[in-house]
N, C-alpha and C positions, 0 to 999 in steps of 0.2 A: 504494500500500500504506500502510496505517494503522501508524504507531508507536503502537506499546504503550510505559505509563508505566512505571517503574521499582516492583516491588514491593518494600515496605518494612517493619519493622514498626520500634516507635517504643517504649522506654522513659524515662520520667519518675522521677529519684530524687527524692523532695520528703517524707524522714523527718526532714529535718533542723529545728532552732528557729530558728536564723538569728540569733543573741543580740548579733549585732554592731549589729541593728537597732533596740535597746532599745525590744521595741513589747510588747503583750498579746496577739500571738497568734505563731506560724511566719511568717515574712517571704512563703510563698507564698502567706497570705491578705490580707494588707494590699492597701489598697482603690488600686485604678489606673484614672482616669476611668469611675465608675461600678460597675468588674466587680474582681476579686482577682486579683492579680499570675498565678497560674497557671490564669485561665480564659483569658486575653492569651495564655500560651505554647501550652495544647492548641491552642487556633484556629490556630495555625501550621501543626497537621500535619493537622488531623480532615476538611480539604477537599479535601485532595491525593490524585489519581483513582487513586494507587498504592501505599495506606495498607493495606496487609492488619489491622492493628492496633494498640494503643497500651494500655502498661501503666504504669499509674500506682503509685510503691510508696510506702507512706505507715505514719508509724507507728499501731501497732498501737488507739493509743488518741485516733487523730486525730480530733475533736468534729465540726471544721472542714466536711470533705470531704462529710459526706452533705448538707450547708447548700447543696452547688451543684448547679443542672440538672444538668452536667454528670456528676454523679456515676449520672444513670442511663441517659447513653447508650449506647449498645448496642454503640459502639465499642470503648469504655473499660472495664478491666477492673481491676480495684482489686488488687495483692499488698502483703504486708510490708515494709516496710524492714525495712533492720539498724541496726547499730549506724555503720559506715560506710558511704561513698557506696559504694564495691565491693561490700560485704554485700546493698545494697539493690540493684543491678546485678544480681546474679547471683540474688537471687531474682524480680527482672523478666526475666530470660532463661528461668528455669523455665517462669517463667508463659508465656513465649510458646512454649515448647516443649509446653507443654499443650492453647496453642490450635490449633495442629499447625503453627507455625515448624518447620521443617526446617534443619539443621546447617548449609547451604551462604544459609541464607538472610539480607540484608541487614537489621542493624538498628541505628539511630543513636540513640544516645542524647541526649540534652537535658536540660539544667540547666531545673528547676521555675521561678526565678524566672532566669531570661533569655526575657523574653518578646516582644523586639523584632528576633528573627529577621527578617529580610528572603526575602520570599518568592523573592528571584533569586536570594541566597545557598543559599537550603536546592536549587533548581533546581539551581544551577552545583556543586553537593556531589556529588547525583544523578549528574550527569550526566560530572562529572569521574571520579568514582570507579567506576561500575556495572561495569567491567571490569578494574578494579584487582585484580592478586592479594593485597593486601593489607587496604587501608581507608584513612582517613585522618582528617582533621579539619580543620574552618575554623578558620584563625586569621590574624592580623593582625600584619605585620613592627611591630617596635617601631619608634619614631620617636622617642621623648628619646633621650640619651645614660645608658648605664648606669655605674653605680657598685659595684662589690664593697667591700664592706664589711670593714675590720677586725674582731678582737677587740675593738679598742677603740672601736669608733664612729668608727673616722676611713678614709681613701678610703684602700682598698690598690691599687687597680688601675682603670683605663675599660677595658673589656672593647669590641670591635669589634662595634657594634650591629647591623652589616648581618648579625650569623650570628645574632639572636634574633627570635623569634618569639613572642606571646601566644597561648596555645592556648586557644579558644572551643569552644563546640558551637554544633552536634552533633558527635557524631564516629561514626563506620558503619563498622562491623564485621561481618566473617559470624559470627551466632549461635556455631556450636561454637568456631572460633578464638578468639572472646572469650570467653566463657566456662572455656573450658580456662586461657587465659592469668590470667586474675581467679584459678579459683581454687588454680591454683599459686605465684604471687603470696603470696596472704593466706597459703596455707599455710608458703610459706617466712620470714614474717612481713616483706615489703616493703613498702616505705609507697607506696599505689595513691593518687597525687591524681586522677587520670583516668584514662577506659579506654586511650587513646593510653599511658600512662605503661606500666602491665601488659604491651599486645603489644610496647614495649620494650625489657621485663624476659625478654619471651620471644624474645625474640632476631630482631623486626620492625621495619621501619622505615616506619612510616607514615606514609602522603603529606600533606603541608600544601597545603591549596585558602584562599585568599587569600580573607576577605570583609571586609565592613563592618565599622568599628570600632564602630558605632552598638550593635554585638548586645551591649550589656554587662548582666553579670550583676550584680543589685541584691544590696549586700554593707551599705551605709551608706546610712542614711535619705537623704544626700545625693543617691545615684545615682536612688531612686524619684520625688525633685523631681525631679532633669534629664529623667525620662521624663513625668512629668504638664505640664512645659511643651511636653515636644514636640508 
Protein backbone atom coordinates (compact mmCIF):
# COMPACT_ATOMS: atom_id res chain seq x y z
CA UNK A 1 0.00 0.00 0.00
CA UNK A 2 1.20 3.54 -1.01
CA UNK A 3 1.59 6.24 1.63
CA UNK A 4 -0.09 9.28 0.80
CA UNK A 5 1.81 12.75 1.71
CA UNK A 6 0.64 14.82 4.35
CA UNK A 7 -1.74 17.76 2.83
CA UNK A 8 -0.79 21.12 3.80
CA UNK A 9 -1.39 24.44 2.91
CA UNK A 10 1.51 27.11 3.41
CA UNK A 11 1.34 30.99 4.45
CA UNK A 12 4.04 33.58 3.91
CA UNK A 13 3.96 36.83 6.18
CA UNK A 14 6.45 39.07 4.03
CA UNK A 15 4.44 42.84 4.78
CA UNK A 16 7.08 43.68 6.76
CA UNK A 17 10.42 46.58 5.62
CA UNK A 18 12.82 44.77 7.72
CA UNK A 19 14.72 48.30 8.78
CA UNK A 20 17.10 46.57 10.85
CA UNK A 21 18.78 45.69 7.53
CA UNK A 22 19.57 49.32 6.46
CA UNK A 23 19.03 48.28 2.67
CA UNK A 24 16.69 50.16 -0.29
CA UNK A 25 14.20 47.70 -0.41
CA UNK A 26 12.06 44.92 2.26
CA UNK A 27 14.86 42.47 3.41
CA UNK A 28 12.76 39.62 1.53
CA UNK A 29 14.03 41.03 -1.78
CA UNK A 30 17.62 41.46 -1.04
CA UNK A 31 19.75 39.53 -3.57
CA UNK A 32 20.87 35.78 -2.18
CA UNK A 33 23.35 33.83 -4.60
CA UNK A 34 21.64 35.09 -7.79
CA UNK A 35 17.69 34.91 -6.75
CA UNK A 36 15.98 37.25 -3.51
CA UNK A 37 15.89 36.07 -0.08
CA UNK A 38 12.03 34.85 -0.60
CA UNK A 39 12.36 33.05 -3.89
CA UNK A 40 15.18 30.64 -1.54
CA UNK A 41 12.05 30.39 1.01
CA UNK A 42 8.98 29.59 -1.48
CA UNK A 43 11.40 26.61 -3.13
CA UNK A 44 11.15 25.15 0.35
CA UNK A 45 7.58 24.32 0.12
CA UNK A 46 6.22 24.75 -3.85
CA UNK A 47 7.89 20.87 -4.51
CA UNK A 48 6.58 19.16 -1.72
CA UNK A 49 3.87 16.38 -3.34
CA UNK A 50 1.48 17.59 -0.22
CA UNK A 51 1.36 21.24 -0.90
CA UNK A 52 -2.41 21.99 -1.49
CA UNK A 53 -1.30 25.70 -1.46
CA UNK A 54 0.62 28.75 -0.58
CA UNK A 55 -0.29 32.38 0.26
CA UNK A 56 1.89 34.81 0.11
CA UNK A 57 0.64 38.39 2.20
CA UNK A 58 2.43 41.32 1.14
CA UNK A 59 1.99 44.85 1.43
CA UNK A 60 -0.52 46.46 -0.35
CA UNK A 61 1.91 48.72 -2.21
CA UNK A 62 4.61 46.20 -2.61
CA UNK A 63 6.63 47.32 -6.21
CA UNK A 64 8.82 44.24 -5.59
CA UNK A 65 6.60 41.11 -5.86
CA UNK A 66 5.34 41.31 -9.45
CA UNK A 67 9.46 41.71 -10.55
CA UNK A 68 9.42 37.70 -9.78
CA UNK A 69 8.59 34.47 -11.85
CA UNK A 70 7.32 33.56 -9.09
CA UNK A 71 4.61 35.85 -8.77
CA UNK A 72 2.73 34.14 -11.57
CA UNK A 73 2.72 30.61 -10.54
CA UNK A 74 -0.39 29.13 -10.27
CA UNK A 75 0.53 27.86 -6.91
CA UNK A 76 0.83 31.12 -5.31
CA UNK A 77 -1.65 33.23 -4.48
CA UNK A 78 -0.84 36.81 -3.48
CA UNK A 79 -3.30 38.50 -0.14
CA UNK A 80 -2.78 41.79 2.05
CA UNK A 81 -0.61 42.09 4.85
CA UNK A 82 -1.49 44.10 7.97
CA UNK A 83 -0.19 46.02 9.85
CA UNK A 84 1.38 43.12 12.10
CA UNK A 85 2.75 39.65 11.55
CA UNK A 86 -0.88 38.36 13.12
CA UNK A 87 -2.91 40.92 10.88
CA UNK A 88 -1.15 39.55 7.85
CA UNK A 89 -1.69 35.63 9.38
CA UNK A 90 -5.19 35.99 9.44
CA UNK A 91 -5.63 37.59 6.36
CA UNK A 92 -3.47 34.53 4.67
CA UNK A 93 -5.90 32.09 6.43
CA UNK A 94 -8.83 33.92 4.79
CA UNK A 95 -7.33 33.59 1.77
CA UNK A 96 -6.82 29.97 2.17
CA UNK A 97 -10.38 29.41 3.25
CA UNK A 98 -11.31 30.94 -0.06
CA UNK A 99 -9.22 28.53 -1.93
CA UNK A 100 -11.42 25.98 -0.06
CA UNK A 101 -8.87 25.18 3.19
CA UNK A 102 -11.22 23.58 5.32
CA UNK A 103 -11.24 24.31 9.20
CA UNK A 104 -9.62 20.88 10.21
CA UNK A 105 -7.10 21.60 7.63
CA UNK A 106 -3.15 21.65 8.25
CA UNK A 107 -1.27 24.96 7.74
CA UNK A 108 2.40 26.16 8.67
CA UNK A 109 3.28 29.18 8.59
CA UNK A 110 6.93 30.47 7.49
CA UNK A 111 8.85 33.58 8.16
CA UNK A 112 9.56 35.27 4.34
CA UNK A 113 13.02 35.73 4.92
CA UNK A 114 14.19 32.27 6.74
CA UNK A 115 14.93 30.70 3.73
CA UNK A 116 17.24 27.89 4.60
CA UNK A 117 14.68 25.47 5.99
CA UNK A 118 16.11 22.09 5.60
CA UNK A 119 14.07 19.85 3.69
CA UNK A 120 14.37 16.98 6.62
CA UNK A 121 13.23 19.57 9.18
CA UNK A 122 10.07 20.63 7.36
CA UNK A 123 9.78 16.37 6.73
CA UNK A 124 10.24 15.54 10.59
CA UNK A 125 7.41 18.77 11.33
CA UNK A 126 5.13 16.75 8.91
CA UNK A 127 5.54 13.80 10.15
CA UNK A 128 5.97 14.48 13.97
CA UNK A 129 2.86 16.52 14.16
CA UNK A 130 0.11 15.04 11.37
CA UNK A 131 -1.80 13.44 14.21
CA UNK A 132 -1.07 15.90 16.86
CA UNK A 133 -4.37 17.30 18.59
CA UNK A 134 -2.77 20.39 18.76
CA UNK A 135 0.36 21.63 16.25
CA UNK A 136 3.54 22.67 17.06
CA UNK A 137 6.61 24.28 15.91
CA UNK A 138 10.55 23.79 15.04
CA UNK A 139 12.68 25.13 17.26
CA UNK A 140 16.12 24.67 18.66
CA UNK A 141 17.20 24.02 22.62
CA UNK A 142 19.24 27.13 23.53
CA UNK A 143 22.90 26.35 24.12
CA UNK A 144 24.62 29.67 25.70
CA UNK A 145 23.85 30.36 29.13
CA UNK A 146 21.17 32.83 29.63
CA UNK A 147 21.07 36.10 31.52
CA UNK A 148 17.95 38.02 32.94
CA UNK A 149 18.54 41.36 32.92
CA UNK A 150 18.03 44.16 35.42
CA UNK A 151 16.47 47.58 35.44
CA UNK A 152 19.70 48.49 35.57
CA UNK A 153 21.60 46.71 32.99
CA UNK A 154 23.34 44.55 35.23
CA UNK A 155 22.70 40.35 35.75
CA UNK A 156 19.69 39.69 38.02
CA UNK A 157 19.58 36.07 37.79
CA UNK A 158 21.00 32.61 35.14
CA UNK A 159 17.91 31.22 34.57
CA UNK A 160 18.34 27.01 33.85
CA UNK A 161 18.89 26.89 30.18
CA UNK A 162 17.86 23.27 29.67
CA UNK A 163 13.85 24.78 30.17
CA UNK A 164 14.47 27.35 26.95
CA UNK A 165 13.91 26.94 23.62
CA UNK A 166 14.34 29.32 20.33
CA UNK A 167 11.06 29.19 18.59
CA UNK A 168 11.73 28.89 14.41
CA UNK A 169 9.34 28.12 11.68
CA UNK A 170 7.33 26.95 10.42
CA UNK A 171 4.88 26.34 12.90
CA UNK A 172 1.25 24.12 11.69
CA UNK A 173 -1.78 24.65 12.94
CA UNK A 174 -5.21 23.45 11.85
CA UNK A 175 -6.68 26.53 9.80
CA UNK A 176 -9.98 27.26 12.31
CA UNK A 177 -7.96 26.79 15.67
CA UNK A 178 -5.48 29.30 14.42
CA UNK A 179 -7.32 31.52 13.35
CA UNK A 180 -9.80 31.78 16.12
CA UNK A 181 -6.86 31.91 18.45
CA UNK A 182 -5.19 35.02 16.23
CA UNK A 183 -8.17 36.74 16.39
CA UNK A 184 -9.06 36.70 19.89
CA UNK A 185 -5.64 37.44 20.74
CA UNK A 186 -5.52 40.85 18.77
CA UNK A 187 -8.95 41.58 19.82
CA UNK A 188 -8.04 41.29 23.45
CA UNK A 189 -5.08 43.45 22.44
CA UNK A 190 -2.17 40.72 23.31
CA UNK A 191 1.05 41.15 21.92
CA UNK A 192 1.09 37.99 19.14
CA UNK A 193 5.14 37.60 18.31
CA UNK A 194 4.09 34.17 16.66
CA UNK A 195 1.37 32.00 15.87
CA UNK A 196 2.74 29.29 18.78
CA UNK A 197 2.42 32.50 21.03
CA UNK A 198 -1.65 33.04 20.23
CA UNK A 199 -2.62 29.10 20.69
CA UNK A 200 -0.80 29.84 24.19
CA UNK A 201 -2.80 32.63 24.97
CA UNK A 202 -5.70 30.34 24.17
CA UNK A 203 -5.10 28.00 26.56
CA UNK A 204 -2.64 25.34 24.19
CA UNK A 205 0.36 23.98 24.49
CA UNK A 206 2.00 23.30 21.43
CA UNK A 207 4.52 20.69 20.71
CA UNK A 208 8.22 21.71 20.00
CA UNK A 209 9.95 19.37 17.17
CA UNK A 210 13.63 19.84 17.41
CA UNK A 211 15.45 21.19 14.05
CA UNK A 212 18.56 22.63 12.74
CA UNK A 213 19.96 25.61 14.05
CA UNK A 214 21.02 26.43 10.56
CA UNK A 215 17.08 27.63 9.70
CA UNK A 216 17.92 31.25 10.95
CA UNK A 217 16.00 34.14 10.04
CA UNK A 218 17.80 37.11 8.34
CA UNK A 219 17.37 40.17 10.88
CA UNK A 220 21.07 41.91 10.37
CA UNK A 221 22.84 42.31 7.12
CA UNK A 222 25.29 40.00 9.16
CA UNK A 223 23.12 36.84 9.07
CA UNK A 224 22.42 37.26 4.89
CA UNK A 225 26.74 37.18 4.75
CA UNK A 226 26.64 33.92 6.93
CA UNK A 227 24.12 32.52 4.34
CA UNK A 228 25.85 33.70 0.99
CA UNK A 229 29.16 31.88 2.25
CA UNK A 230 27.34 28.94 2.94
Amino acid sequence: MTDHPLSFWVVIPAAGVGSRMRADRPKQYLPLNGRCLIEHTLDCFLDQPGLSGLVVCLSPDDEWWPELACACDPRITRADGGRERADSVLNGLQALTALGAGEQDWVLVHDAARPNLAQSDLQTLLATLQHDPIGGLLAVPVRDTLKLAGPDGRVSSTPDRSLFWQAYTPQMFRLGALRTALSDALAAGVAITDEASAMEWAGQAPRLVEGRADNIKVTRPEDLEFLRRR
